[in-house]
C-alpha positions as CSV (number, residue, x, y, z in Angstrom):
1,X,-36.4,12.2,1.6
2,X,-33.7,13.4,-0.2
3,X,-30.7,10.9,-1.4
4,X,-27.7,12.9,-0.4
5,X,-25.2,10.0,-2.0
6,X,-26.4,10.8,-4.9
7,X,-27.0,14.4,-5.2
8,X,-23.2,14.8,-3.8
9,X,-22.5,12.8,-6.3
10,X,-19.0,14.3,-7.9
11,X,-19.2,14.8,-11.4
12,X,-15.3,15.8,-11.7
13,X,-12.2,15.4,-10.6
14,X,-12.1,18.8,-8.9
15,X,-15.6,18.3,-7.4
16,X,-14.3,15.0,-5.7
17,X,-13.4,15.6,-2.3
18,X,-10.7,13.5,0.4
19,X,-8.3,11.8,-2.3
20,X,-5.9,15.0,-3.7
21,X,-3.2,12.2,-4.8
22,X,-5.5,11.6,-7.6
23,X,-7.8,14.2,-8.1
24,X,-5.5,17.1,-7.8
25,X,-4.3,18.8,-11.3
26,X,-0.9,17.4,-11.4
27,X,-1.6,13.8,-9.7
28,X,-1.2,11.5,-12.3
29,X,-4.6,9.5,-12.7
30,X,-5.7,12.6,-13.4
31,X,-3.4,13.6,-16.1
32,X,-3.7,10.6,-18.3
33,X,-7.6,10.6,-17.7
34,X,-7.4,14.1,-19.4
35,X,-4.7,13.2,-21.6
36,X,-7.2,10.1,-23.1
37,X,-4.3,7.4,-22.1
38,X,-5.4,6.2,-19.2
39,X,-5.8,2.2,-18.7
40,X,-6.9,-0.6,-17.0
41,X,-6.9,0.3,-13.6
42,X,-8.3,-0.9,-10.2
43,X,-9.0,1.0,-7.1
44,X,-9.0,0.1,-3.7
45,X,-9.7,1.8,-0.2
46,X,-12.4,1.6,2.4
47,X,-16.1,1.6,2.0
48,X,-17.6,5.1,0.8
49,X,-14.2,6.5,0.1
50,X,-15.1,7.2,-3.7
51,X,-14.3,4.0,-5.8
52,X,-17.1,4.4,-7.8
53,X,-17.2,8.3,-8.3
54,X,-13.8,8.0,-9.6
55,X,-15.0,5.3,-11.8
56,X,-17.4,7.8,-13.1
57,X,-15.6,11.2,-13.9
58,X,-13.1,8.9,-15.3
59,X,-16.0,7.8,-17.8
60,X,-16.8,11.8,-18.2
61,X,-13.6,12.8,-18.5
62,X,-12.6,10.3,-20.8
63,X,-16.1,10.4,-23.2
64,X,-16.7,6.6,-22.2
65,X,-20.4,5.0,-22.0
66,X,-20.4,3.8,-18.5
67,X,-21.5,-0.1,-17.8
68,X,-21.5,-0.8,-14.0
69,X,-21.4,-4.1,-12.3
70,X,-20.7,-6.2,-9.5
71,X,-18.5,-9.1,-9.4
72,X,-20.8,-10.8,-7.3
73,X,-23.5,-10.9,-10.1
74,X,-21.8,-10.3,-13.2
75,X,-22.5,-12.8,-15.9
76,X,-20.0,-13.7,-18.9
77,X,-23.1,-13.4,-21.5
78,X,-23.5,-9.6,-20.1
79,X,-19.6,-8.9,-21.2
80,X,-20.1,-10.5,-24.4
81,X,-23.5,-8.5,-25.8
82,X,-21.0,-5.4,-24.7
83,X,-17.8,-6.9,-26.4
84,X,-20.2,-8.0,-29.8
85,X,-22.0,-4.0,-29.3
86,X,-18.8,-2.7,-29.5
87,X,-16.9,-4.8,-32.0
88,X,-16.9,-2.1,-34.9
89,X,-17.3,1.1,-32.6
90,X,-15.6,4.0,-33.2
91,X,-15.5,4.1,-29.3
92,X,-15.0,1.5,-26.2
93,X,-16.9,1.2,-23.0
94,X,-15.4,1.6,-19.9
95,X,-16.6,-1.5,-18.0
96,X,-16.9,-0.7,-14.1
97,X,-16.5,-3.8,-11.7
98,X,-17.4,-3.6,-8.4
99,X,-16.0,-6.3,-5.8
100,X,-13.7,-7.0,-8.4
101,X,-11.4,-9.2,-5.9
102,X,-14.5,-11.7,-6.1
103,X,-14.1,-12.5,-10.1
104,X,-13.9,-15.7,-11.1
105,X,-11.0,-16.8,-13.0
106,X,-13.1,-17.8,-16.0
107,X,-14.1,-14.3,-15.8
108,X,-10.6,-12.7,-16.0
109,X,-9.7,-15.0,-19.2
110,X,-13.0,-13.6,-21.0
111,X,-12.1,-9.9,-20.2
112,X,-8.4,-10.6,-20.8
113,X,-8.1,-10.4,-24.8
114,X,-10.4,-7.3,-24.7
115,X,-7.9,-6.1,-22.4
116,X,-5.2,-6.8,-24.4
117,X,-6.3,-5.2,-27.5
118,X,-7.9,-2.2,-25.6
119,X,-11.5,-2.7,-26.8
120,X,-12.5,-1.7,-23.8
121,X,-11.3,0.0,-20.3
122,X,-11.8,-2.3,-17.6
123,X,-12.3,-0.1,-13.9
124,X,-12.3,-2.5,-10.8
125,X,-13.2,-1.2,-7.8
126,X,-12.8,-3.7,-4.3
127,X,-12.5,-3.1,-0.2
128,X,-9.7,-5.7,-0.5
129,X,-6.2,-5.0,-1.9
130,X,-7.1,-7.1,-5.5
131,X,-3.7,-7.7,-6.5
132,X,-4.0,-10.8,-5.1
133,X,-7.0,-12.3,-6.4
134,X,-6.4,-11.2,-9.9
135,X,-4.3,-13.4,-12.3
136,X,-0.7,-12.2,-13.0
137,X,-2.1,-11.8,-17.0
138,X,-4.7,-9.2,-15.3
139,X,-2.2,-7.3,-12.8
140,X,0.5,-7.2,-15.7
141,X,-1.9,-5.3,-17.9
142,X,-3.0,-2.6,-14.9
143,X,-2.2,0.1,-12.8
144,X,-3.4,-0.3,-9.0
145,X,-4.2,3.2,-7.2
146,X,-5.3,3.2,-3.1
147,X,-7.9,5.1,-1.8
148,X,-7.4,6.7,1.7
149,X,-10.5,6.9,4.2
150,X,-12.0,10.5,3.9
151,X,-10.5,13.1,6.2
152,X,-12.7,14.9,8.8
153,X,-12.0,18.5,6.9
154,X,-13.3,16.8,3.6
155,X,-16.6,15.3,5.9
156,X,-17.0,18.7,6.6
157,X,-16.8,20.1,3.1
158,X,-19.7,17.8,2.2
159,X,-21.9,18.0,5.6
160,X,-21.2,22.3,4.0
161,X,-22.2,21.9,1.0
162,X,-25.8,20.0,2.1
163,X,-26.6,22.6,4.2
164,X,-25.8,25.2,1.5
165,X,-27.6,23.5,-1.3
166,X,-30.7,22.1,0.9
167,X,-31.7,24.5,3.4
168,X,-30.6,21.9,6.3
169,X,-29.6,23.3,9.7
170,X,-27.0,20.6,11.2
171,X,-26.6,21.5,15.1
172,X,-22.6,21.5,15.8
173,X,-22.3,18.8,17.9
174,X,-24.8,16.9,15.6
175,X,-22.2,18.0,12.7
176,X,-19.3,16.6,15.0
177,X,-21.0,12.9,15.0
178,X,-21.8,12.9,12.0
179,X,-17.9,13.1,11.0
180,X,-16.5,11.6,14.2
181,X,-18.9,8.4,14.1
182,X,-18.3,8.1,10.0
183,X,-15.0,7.0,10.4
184,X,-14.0,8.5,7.3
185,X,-17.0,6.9,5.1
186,X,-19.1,9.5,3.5
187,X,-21.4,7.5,2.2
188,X,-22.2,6.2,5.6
189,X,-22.3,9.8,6.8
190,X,-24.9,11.0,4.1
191,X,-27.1,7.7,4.7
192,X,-27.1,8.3,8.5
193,X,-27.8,12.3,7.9
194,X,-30.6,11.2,5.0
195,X,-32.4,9.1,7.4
196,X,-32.3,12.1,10.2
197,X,-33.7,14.5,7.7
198,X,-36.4,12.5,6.6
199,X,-37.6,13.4,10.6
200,X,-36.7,16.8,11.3
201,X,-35.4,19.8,9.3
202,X,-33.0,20.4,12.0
203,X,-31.1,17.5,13.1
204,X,-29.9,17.2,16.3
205,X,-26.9,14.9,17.9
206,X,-29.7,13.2,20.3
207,X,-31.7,12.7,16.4
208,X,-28.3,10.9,15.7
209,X,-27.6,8.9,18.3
210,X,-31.2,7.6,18.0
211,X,-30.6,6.3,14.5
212,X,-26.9,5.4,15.3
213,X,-25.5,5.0,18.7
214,X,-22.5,3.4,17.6
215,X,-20.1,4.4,15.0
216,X,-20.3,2.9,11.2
217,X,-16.5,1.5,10.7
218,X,-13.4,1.9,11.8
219,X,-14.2,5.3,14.3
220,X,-14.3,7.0,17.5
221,X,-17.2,8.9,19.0
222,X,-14.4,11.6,20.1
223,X,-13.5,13.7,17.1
224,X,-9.2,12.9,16.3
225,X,-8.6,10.4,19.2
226,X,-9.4,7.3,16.9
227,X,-5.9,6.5,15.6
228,X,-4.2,7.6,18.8
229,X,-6.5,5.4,21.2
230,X,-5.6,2.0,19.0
231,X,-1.9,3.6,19.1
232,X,-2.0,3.6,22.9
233,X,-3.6,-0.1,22.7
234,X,-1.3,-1.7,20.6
235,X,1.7,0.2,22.5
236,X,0.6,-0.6,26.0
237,X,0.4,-4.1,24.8
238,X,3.8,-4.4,23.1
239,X,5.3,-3.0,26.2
240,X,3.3,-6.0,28.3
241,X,1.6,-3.5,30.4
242,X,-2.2,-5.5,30.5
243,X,-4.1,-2.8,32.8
244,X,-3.3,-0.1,30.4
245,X,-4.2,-2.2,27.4
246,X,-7.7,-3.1,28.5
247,X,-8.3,0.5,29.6
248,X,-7.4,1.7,25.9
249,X,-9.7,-1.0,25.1
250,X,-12.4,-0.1,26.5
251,X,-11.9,3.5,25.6
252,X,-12.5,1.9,22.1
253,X,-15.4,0.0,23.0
254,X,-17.0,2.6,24.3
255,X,-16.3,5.2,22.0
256,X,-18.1,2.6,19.4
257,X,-15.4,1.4,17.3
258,X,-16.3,-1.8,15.8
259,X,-15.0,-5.3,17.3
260,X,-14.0,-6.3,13.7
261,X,-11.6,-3.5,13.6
262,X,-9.9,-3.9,16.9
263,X,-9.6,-8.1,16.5
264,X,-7.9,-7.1,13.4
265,X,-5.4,-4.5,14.8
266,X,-4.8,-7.4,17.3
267,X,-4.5,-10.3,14.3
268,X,-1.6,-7.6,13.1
269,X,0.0,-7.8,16.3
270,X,0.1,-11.2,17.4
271,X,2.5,-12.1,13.9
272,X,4.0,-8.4,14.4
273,X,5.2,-8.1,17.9
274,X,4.3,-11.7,19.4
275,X,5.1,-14.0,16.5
276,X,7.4,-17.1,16.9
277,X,7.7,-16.7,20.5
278,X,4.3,-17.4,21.1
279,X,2.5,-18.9,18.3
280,X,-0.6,-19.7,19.8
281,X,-1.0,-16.2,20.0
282,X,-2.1,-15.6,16.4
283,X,-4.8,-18.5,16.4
284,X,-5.9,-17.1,19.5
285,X,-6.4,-13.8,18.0
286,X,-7.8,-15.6,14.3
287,X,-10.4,-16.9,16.7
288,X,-11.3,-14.2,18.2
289,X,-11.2,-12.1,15.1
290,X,-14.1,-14.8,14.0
291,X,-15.5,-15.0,16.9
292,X,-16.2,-11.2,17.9
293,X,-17.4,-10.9,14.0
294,X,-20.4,-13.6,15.0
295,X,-21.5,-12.6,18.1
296,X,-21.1,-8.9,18.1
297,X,-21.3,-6.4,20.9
298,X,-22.0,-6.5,24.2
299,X,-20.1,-10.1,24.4
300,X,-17.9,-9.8,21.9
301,X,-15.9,-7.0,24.9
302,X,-14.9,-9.9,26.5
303,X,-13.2,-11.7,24.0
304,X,-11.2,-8.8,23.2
305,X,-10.0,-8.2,26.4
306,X,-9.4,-12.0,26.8
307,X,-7.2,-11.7,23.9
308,X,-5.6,-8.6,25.0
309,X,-4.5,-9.6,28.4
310,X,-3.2,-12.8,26.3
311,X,-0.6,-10.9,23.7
312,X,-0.3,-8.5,27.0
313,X,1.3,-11.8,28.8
314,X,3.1,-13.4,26.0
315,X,6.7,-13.0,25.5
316,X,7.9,-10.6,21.9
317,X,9.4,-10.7,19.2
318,X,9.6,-9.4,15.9
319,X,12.0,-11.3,13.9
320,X,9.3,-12.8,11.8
321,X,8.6,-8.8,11.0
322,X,12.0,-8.1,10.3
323,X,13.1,-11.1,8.4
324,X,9.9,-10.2,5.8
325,X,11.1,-6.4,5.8
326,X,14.7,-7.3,4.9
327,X,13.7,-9.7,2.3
328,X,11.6,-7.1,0.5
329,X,14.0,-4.4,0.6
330,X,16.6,-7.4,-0.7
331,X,14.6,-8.0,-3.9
332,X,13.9,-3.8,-4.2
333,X,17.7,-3.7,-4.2
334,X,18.0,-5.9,-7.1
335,X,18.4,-9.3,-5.4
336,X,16.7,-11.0,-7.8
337,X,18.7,-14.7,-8.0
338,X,18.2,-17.3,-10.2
339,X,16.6,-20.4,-8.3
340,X,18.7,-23.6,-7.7
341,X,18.1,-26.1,-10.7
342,X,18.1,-28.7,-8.0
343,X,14.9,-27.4,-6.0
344,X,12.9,-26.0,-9.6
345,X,10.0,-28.5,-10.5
346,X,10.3,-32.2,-11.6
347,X,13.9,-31.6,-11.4
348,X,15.1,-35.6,-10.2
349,X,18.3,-34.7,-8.4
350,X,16.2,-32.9,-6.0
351,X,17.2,-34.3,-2.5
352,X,13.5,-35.1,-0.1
353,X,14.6,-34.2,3.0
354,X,12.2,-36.9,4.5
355,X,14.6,-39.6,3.1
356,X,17.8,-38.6,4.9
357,X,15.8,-38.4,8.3
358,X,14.3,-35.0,8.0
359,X,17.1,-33.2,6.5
360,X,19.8,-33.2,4.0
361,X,22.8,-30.6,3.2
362,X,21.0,-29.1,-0.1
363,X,21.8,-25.7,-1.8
364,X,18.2,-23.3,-1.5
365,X,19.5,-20.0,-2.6
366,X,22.4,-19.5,-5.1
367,X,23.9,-16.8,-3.1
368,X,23.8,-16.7,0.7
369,X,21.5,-14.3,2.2
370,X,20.6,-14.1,5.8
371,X,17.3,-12.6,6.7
372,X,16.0,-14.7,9.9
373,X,17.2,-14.3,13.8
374,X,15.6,-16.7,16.4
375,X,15.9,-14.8,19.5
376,X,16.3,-17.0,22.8
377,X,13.0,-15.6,23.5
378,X,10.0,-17.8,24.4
379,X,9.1,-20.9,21.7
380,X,11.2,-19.1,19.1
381,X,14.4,-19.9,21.0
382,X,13.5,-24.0,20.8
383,X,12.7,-23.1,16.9
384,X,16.5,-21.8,16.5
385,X,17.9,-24.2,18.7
386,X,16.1,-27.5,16.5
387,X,17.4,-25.8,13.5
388,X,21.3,-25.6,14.8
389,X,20.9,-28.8,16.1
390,X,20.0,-30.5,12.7
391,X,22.3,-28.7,10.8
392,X,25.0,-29.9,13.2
393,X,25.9,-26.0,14.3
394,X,25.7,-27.4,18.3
């Protein structure tokens, strides 16, 4: 049986298919890998999106010996043989970390001085947005680059090039699940065709469906409607319309997208769209998030559309969306204000609020900035009014 994940393999940057904004000839990872000034970087994106190819032409492309491992598993004796190997090379390794947002912190102070000095070039790789698992020491020395899931044309390109290369005849509606159902992984896509090859030469959609009636990740079984079906969800339910909510959810359901993906999209909106007027509403859908991720299809439809029908009936609002959006694009405007010597540590003017009752006229921010609006809207309005009622605004 042949190992298509492997034999598909990219060995360069022009080989690598789905991620242009780095592979492309002017996109800039690409430029300093081929200029020889590339450094520490880590990479993040969806399963089978190409962390670790990248991590690999970068090696090629670069002239670096290659050591792969996983954060998981990685031992600080394994870094130091490499570090002492090394010491007096005339070249560095390029040290490949899978699951990076899993390394211990003991394990970012060994790799930092290497770092530092550039003895080696540390790749991470993760699922997960690292920046916030790593140390500020490891994020100040990095660059961070996104990885998008694989689009259907790339899928395509690949599910090509296998038929090309390996005398495989893909049926076209077999070829249309094996992209639509893939949800933009192409390693889960090569697995799931692997598996069919291994049982016929020609592989059929009813082969397919027998090894994989339900889609991998975050898919649809209908080719393109993925994004717009979750669209119509969360929209039907920030317009408080419950019937057409649970009919987009089902439409996901039964187009196979995974419960973890839609309790997630519903996480989202519960802070998003729900927030402070209803804050049950986010434990409700953490639960359920949990919940669905235990017990799995065919019962996990009804939590979702418990949950649905629940943010359907809750009153909005977005001011805790807002408020965050204005801050950040305070701070990208050069906001950036020194903080109160009365509220920085062990400072012994500092006023505790518990003291004077609760609360006590104190200065926060040296300048003031306004970035919060309780609307009169469900539980947010008693949060505004208890805050104007202490401050003796009423």
């Amino acid at each position: 049986m042949a190992d298509f994940t492997y034999l598909l393999r990219p060995s360069s940057f022009d080989a690598l298919v789905g991620q242009p904004h780095l592979s492309a000839p002017d996109a800039p990872l690409r430029r300093l890998c081929e200029a020889g000034t590339l450094g520490h970087s880590f990479f993040y994106g969806p399963p089978g999106s190409g962390k670790t190819s990248i991590a690999r032409i970068i090696a090629t492309v670069m002239d670096l010996p290659f050591y792969e491992f996983n954060a998981t598993s990685l031992k600080i004796e394994q870094l130091r043989k490499i570090f002492d190997q090394y010491r007096n090379a005339l070249s560095r390794p390029l040290l490949f970390i899978d699951e990076v947002h899993r390394l211990a912190k003991n394990q970012q102070e060994v790799l930092l001085p290497v770092m530092e000095s550039n003895a080696v070039l540390v790749i991470g790789a993760s699922t997960e947005n690292p920046y916030f698992s790593l140390t500020a020491a490891m994020r100040s020395r990095s660059m961070l680059f996104e990885l998008k899931p694989i689009p259907n044309d790339a899928l395509g390109e690949l599910l090509d090039r296998v038929q090309t290369e390996h005398d495989m005849v893909i049926e076209a509606d077999a070829r249309d699940y094996l992209i639509a159902s893939s949800g933009g992984d192409a390693r889960a896509m090569l697995k799931l065709l692997e598996f069919a090859s291994g049982l016929e030469r020609t592989v059929t959609l009813e082969l397919l469906t027998s090894l994989r009636p339900m889609s991998q990740s975050g898919g649809s079984s209908e080719a393109g409607v993925h994004y717009d079906l979750a669209s119509a969800m969360i929209k039907s339910i920030r317009g408080s319309d419950p019937d057409a909510a649970v009919y987009y959810l089902a439409r996901l359901i039964e187009g196979g997208e995974p419960p973890e993906f839609i309790a997630r999209r519903l996480v989202i909106l519960a802070s998003e769209d729900v927030g402070n007027a209803n804050p049950q509403a986010l434990t409700l859908c953490t639960s359920a998030m949990t919940s669905v991720s235990r017990i799995g299809y065919p019962e996990a439809r009804i939590i979702l559309s418990q949950a649905v029908i629940y943010l359907c009936a809750s009153p909005k609002s977005n001011s805790a969306y807002m408020a965050i959006n204005a801050a950040q694009q305070a701070l990208r405007d050069g906001e950036i204000l020194e903080i109160p010597k009365t509220i920085v540590q062990w400072n012994e003017n500092y006023l505790y609020p518990h003291d004077f009752g609760g609360w006590v006229q104190q200065t926060y921010l040296s300048k003031p900035l306004k970035f919060v609006t309780f609307k009169p809207i469900g539980y947010e309005q008693k949060m505004g009014e208890w805050l104007r009622r202490i401050r003796g605004e009423e």
